[in-house]
C-alpha positions as CSV (number, residue, x, y, z in Angstrom):
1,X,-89.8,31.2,112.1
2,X,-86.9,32.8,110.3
3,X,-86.1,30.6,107.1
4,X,-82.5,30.1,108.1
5,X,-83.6,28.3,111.5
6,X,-86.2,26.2,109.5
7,X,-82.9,25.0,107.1
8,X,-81.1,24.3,110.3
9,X,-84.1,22.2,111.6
10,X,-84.4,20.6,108.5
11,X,-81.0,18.9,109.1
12,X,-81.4,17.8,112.3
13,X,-84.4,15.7,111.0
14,X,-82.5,14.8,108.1
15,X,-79.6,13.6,110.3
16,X,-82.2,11.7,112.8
17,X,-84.0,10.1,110.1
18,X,-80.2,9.0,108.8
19,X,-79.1,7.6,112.4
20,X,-82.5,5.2,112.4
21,X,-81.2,3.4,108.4
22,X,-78.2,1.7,111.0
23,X,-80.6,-0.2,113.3
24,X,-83.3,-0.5,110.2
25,X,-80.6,-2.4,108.1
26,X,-79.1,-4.4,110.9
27,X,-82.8,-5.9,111.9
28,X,-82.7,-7.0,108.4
29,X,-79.2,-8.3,108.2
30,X,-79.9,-11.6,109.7
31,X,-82.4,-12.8,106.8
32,X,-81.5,-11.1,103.8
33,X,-78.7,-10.1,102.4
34,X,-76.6,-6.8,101.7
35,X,-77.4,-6.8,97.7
36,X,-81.5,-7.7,98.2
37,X,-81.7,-4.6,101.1
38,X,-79.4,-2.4,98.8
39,X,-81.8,-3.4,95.4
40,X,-84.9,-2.5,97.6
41,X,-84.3,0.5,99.0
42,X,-82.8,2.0,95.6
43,X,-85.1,0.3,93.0
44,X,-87.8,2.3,95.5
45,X,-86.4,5.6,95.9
46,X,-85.2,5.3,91.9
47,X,-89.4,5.0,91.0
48,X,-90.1,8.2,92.5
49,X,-87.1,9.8,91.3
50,X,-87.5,8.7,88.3
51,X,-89.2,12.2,87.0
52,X,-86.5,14.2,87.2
53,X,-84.8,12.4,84.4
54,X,-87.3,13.8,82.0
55,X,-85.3,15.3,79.1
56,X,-82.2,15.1,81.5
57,X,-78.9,15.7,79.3
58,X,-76.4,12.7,79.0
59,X,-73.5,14.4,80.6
60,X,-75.7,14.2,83.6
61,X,-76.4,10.7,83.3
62,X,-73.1,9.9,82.8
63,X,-71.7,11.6,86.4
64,X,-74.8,9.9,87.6
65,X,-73.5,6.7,86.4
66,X,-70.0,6.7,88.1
67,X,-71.2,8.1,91.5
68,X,-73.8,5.8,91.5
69,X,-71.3,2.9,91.3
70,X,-69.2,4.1,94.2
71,X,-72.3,4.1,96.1
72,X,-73.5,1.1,95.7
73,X,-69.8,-0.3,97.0
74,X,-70.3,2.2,100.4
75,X,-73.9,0.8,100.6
76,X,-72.7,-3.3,100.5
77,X,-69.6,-2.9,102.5
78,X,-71.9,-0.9,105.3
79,X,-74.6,-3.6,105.5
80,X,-72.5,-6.2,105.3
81,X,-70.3,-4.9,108.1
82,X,-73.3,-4.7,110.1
83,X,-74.2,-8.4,109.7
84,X,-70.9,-8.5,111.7
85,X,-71.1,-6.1,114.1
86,X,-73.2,-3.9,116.2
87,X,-75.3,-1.0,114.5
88,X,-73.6,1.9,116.4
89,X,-69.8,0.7,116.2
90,X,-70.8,0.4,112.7
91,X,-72.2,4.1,112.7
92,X,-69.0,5.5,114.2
93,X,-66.9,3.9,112.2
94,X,-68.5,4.7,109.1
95,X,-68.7,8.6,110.4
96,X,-65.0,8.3,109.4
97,X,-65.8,9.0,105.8
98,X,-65.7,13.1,107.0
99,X,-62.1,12.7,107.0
100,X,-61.2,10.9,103.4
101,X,-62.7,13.8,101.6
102,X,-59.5,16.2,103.3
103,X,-57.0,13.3,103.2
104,X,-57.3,12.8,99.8
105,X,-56.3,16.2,98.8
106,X,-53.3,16.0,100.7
107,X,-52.3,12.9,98.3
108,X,-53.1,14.9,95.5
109,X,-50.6,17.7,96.8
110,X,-52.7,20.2,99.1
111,X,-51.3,20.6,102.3
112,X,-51.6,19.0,105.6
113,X,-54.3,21.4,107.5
114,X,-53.2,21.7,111.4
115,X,-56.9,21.0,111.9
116,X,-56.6,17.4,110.0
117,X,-53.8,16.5,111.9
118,X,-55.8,17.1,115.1
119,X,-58.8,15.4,114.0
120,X,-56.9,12.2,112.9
121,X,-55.3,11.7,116.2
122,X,-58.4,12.2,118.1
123,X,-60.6,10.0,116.0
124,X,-57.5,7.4,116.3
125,X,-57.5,7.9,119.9
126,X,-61.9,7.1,119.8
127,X,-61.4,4.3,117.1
128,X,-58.7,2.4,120.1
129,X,-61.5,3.1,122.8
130,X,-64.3,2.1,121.1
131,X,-63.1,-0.9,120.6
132,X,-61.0,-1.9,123.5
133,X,-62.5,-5.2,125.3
134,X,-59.6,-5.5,127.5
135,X,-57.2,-5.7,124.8
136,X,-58.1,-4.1,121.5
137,X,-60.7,-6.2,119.3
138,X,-60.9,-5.3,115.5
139,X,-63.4,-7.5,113.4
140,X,-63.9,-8.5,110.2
141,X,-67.1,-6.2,110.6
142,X,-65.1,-3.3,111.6
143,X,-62.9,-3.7,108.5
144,X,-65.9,-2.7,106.1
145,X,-67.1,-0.4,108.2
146,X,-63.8,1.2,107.7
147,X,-63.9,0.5,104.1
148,X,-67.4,1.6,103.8
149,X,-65.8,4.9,105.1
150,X,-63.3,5.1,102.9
151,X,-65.8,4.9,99.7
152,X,-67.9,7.1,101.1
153,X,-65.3,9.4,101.7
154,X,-64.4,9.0,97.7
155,X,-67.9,9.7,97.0
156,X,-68.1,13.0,98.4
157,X,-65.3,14.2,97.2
158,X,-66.1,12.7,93.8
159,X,-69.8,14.5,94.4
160,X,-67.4,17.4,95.2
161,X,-66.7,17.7,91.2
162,X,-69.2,16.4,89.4
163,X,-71.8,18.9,90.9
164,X,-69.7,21.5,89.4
165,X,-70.2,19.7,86.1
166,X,-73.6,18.7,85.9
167,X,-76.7,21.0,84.7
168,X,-79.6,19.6,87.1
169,X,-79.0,18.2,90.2
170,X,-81.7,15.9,90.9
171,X,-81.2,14.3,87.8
172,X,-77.8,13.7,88.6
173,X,-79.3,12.2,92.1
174,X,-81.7,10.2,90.4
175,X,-79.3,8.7,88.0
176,X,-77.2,7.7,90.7
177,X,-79.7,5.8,93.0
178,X,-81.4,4.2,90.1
179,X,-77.8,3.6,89.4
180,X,-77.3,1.7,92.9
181,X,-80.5,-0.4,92.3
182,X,-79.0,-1.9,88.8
183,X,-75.6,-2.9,90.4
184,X,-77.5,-4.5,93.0
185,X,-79.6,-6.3,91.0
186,X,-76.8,-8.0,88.4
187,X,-74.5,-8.7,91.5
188,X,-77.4,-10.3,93.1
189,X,-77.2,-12.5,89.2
190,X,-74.0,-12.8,89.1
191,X,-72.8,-14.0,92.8
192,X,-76.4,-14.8,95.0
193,X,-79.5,-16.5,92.7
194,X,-79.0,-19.8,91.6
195,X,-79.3,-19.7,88.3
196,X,-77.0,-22.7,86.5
197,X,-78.9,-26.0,84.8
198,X,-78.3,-28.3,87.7
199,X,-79.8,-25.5,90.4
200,X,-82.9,-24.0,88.4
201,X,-85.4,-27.0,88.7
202,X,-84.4,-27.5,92.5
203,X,-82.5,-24.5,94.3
204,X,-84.4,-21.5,92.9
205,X,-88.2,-22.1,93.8
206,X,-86.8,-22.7,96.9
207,X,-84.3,-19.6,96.7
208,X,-87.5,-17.6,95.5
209,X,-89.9,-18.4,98.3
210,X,-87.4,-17.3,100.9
211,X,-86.6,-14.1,100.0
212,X,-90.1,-13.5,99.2
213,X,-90.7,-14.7,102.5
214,X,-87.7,-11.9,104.2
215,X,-89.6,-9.2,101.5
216,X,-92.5,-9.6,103.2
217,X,-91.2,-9.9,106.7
218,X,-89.3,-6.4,106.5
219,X,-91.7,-4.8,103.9
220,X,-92.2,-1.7,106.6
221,X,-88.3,-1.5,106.8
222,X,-87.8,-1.6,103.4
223,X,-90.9,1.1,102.5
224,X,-89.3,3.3,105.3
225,X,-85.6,3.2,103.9
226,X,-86.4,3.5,100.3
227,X,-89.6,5.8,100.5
228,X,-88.3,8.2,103.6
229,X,-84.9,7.7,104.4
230,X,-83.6,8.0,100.8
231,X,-86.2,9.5,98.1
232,X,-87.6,12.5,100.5
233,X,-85.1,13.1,102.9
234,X,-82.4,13.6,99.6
235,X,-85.5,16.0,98.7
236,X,-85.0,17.7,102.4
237,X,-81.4,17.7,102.5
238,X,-81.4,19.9,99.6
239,X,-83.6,22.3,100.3
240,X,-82.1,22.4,104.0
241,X,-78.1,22.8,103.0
242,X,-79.9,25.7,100.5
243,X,-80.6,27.9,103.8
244,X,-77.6,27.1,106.3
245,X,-73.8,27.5,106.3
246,X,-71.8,24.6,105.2
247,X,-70.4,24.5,108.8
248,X,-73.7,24.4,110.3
249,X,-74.2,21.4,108.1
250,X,-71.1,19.8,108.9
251,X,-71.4,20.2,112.7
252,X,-75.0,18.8,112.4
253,X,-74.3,16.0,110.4
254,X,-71.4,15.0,112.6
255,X,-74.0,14.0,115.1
256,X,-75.2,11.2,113.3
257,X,-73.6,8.4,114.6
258,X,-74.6,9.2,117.8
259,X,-78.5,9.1,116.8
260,X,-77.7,5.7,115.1
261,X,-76.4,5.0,118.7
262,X,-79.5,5.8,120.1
263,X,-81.9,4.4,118.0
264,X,-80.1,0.9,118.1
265,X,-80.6,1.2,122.0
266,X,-84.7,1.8,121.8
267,X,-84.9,-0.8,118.2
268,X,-82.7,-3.2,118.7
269,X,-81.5,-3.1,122.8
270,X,-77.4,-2.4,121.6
271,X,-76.1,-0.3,124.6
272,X,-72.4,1.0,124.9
273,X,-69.9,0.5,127.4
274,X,-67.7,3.2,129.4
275,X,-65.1,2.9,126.8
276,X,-67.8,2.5,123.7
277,X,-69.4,5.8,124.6
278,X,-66.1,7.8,125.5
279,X,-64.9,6.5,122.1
280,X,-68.1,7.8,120.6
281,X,-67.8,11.3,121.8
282,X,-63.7,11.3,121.0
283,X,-65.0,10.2,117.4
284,X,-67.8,12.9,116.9
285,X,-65.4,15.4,118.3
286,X,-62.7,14.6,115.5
287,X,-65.1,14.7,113.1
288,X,-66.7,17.9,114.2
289,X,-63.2,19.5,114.5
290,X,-62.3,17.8,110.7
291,X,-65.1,20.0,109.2
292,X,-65.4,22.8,111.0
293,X,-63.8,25.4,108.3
294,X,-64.7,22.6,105.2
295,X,-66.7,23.8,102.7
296,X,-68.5,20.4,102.7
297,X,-70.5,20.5,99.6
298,X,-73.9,20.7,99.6
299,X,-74.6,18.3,96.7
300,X,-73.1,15.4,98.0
301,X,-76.4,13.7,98.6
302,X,-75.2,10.6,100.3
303,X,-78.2,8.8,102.2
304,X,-76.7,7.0,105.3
């Protein structure tokens, strides 16, 4: 098999194995929340990354640092968007993020690409579909979806530079999702575990053996997200973008709302209506059509 096809095949299972995280987060969503399945599946993929920060240099680190922070925001508006709302509305809407990375450089002077402006409008035009209900129904769910989109839009193009920067990638990766763990961990201090004088003695044993309860519940979940869907498909995804066109990979990866789609119908039983799966195909067309001449870069490591 011809080592461009394998690259090609590479990121077809790299975009599968990123439409299953959707429905694996959501089964979670109604037990733990966004900052403990964010702390997991990073503190997991950060242990068995953390080799590549042998003798890594600081300027590394440092990029590392700042994308990892932007991450971890696109990671705890996405699941808790999905406590809210189905798994593949929340997919779609998140596969908006192709079309920050393009807007953005439009506010920062570049000009408006006839391509773009087609995109938008037909993504618009999917966005009112998907969710029309007989009149149009926007959540609360929807909106950090949206603004889960809107990071990770920020973090690609962010990704964008800082590759250009940086003198080892995968310590630059590594950095980042170890990164993602430690922000989840002090916001789960700072806003979840009960940790005051009056609460210690009475709220946290309790506090404790419930989450250790939901660890153990979704331990196969967990294991899955942090072990496969984030430490070796990153590992994957690099070595497949290495031997296909940028288009290819766009085009490909444009597809993965639509395997979130169908793996929330066989896990979890969400189906789509008429409208749901016209505004489904209207979305992955924008998005296909936003990146089909974008040299989307192929160090933004963003697991889904």
């Amino acid at each position: 098999m011809p080592l461009h096809l394998r690259g090609v095949l590479a990121l077809l299972v790299v975009t599968l194995v990123w439409g299953t995280t959707f429905p694996a987060m959501k089964n979670m969503t109604g037990y733990l929340s966004a900052s403990w399945i964010v702390l997991c599946r990073f503190a997991l993929a950060g242990v068995l990354l953390l080799p590549f920060l042998w003798r890594a240099r600081w300027r590394d680190l440092r990029w590392g640092i700042v994308a990892g922070v932007v991450l971890f925001l696109c990671y705890v508006f996405q699941i808790e968007g999905l406590a809210l709302t189905s798994s593949n509305r929340n997919a779609f809407i998140t596969g908006l993020n192709v079309l920050v990375p393009p807007l953005i450089g439009v506010l920062l002077g570049a000009k408006l690409e006839r391509r773009i402006v087609i995109a938008l409008l037909i993504s618009v035009a999917g966005l009112f579909t998907l969710c029309w209900e007989g009149s149009f129904h926007w959540g609360r769910g929807d909106t950090l979806a949206l603004l889960c989109a809107l990071f990770f839009g920020i973090y690609v193009k962010l990704m964008e530079t800082t590759t250009r920067k940086v003198e080892k990638l995968m310590a630059l990766t590594a950095s980042q999702i170890i990164t993602v763990a430690v922000c989840a961990a002090l916001w789960l201090l700072l806003t979840e575990v009960p940790l005051g004088w009056a609460e210690r003695s009475q709220d946290l044993p309790d506090y404790i053996a419930y989450v250790s309860q939901g660890l153990q519940r979704y331990s196969v979940n967990l294991m899955y997200l942090g072990v496969v869907a984030t430490a070796a498909i990153i590992s994957l995804q690099t070595w497949g973008q290495s031997h296909s066109s940028a288009n290819e990979a766009a085009v490909i990866y444009a597809f993965e709302p639509g395997c979130a789609a169908i793996f929330a119908y066989f896990w979890l039983g969400e189906t789509l209506a008429w409208n749901g799966l016209l505004g489904a195909a209207l979305l992955i067309s924008g998005m296909i059509v936003s990146q089909w001449s974008t040299e989307r870069p192929a160090t933004a490591l963003a697991p889904e």
